[in-house]
C-alpha positions as CSV (number, residue, x, y, z in Angstrom):
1,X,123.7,100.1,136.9
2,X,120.2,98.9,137.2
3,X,119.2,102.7,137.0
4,X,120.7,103.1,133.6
5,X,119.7,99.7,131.9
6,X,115.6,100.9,131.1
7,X,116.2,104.1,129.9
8,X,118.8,103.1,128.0
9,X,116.7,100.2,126.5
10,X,114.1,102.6,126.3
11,X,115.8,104.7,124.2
12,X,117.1,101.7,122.0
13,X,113.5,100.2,121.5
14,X,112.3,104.2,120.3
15,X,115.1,104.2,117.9
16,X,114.1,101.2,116.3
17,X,110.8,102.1,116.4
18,X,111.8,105.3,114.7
19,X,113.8,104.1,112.3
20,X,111.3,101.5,111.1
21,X,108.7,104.6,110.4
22,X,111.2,106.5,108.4
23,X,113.1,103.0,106.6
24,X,111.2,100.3,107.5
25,X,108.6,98.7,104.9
26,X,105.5,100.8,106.0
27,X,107.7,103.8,106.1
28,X,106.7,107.5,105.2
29,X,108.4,107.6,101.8
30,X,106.9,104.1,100.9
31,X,103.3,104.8,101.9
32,X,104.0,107.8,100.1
33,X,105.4,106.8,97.0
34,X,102.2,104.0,97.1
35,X,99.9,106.3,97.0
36,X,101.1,108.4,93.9
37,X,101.2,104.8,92.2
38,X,97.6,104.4,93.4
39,X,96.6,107.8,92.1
40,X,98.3,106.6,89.0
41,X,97.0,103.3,88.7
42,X,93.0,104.9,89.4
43,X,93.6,107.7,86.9
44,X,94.9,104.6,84.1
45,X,91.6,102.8,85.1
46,X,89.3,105.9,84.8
47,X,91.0,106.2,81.2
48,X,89.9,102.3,80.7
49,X,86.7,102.8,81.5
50,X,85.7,105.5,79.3
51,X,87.5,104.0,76.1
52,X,85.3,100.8,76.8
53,X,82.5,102.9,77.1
54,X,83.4,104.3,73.8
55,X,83.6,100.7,72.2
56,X,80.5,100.0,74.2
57,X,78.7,102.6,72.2
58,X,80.1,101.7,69.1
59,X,79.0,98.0,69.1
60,X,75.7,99.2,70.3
61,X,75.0,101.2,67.2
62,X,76.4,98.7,64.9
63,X,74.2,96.1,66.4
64,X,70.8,98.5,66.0
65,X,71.7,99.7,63.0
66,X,73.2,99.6,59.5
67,X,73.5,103.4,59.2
68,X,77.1,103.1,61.7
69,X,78.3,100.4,59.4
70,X,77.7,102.2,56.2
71,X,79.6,105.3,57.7
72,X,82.8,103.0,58.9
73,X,82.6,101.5,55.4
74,X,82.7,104.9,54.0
75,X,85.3,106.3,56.0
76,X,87.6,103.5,56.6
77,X,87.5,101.4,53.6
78,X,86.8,103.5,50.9
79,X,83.1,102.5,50.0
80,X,81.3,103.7,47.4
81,X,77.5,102.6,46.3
82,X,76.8,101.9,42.5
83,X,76.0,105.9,40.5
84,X,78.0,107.7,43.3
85,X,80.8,109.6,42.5
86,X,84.2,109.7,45.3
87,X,85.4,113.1,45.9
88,X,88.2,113.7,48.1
89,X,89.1,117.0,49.1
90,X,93.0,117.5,49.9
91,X,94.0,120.1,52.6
């Protein structure tokens, strides 16, 4: 009886083992699926970065100069200086 008793504890205490790898909470699938959401989440934060670069840059040249405001003027409000004449040109 005594014979049996390790192996077969043995072999309880590797299924357990193995069945925590494949459906435990640091299983396969889970570390898995993590890392897609980490490739995800990185590929989201690259994408952040460069539009606040963007907005970066564009407070920089409206800060050194009047030249960007005069062209966000133009093109989103409509401005026009005194003797100029608006043409807009419909595709």
């Amino acid at each position: 009886m005594a014979n049996r008793v390790v192996p077969a504890l043995l072999l309880a205490l590797l299924v357990i083992v193995h069945a925590q790898l494949w459906f435990g909470r640091g299983s396969v699938p889970n570390v898995s699926q993590m890392q897609q959401q980490l490739a995800d989440q990185k590929e989201k934060n690259e994408q952040a970065r460069q539009a606040n670069e963007r907005a970066e840059a564009e407070v920089r040249d409206l800060k050194e100069g009047l030249e960007m405001v005069e062209e966000k003027a133009r093109a989103e409000l409509g401005m026009v200086k005194p003797n100029e004449i608006f043409v807009q040109v419909a595709k």
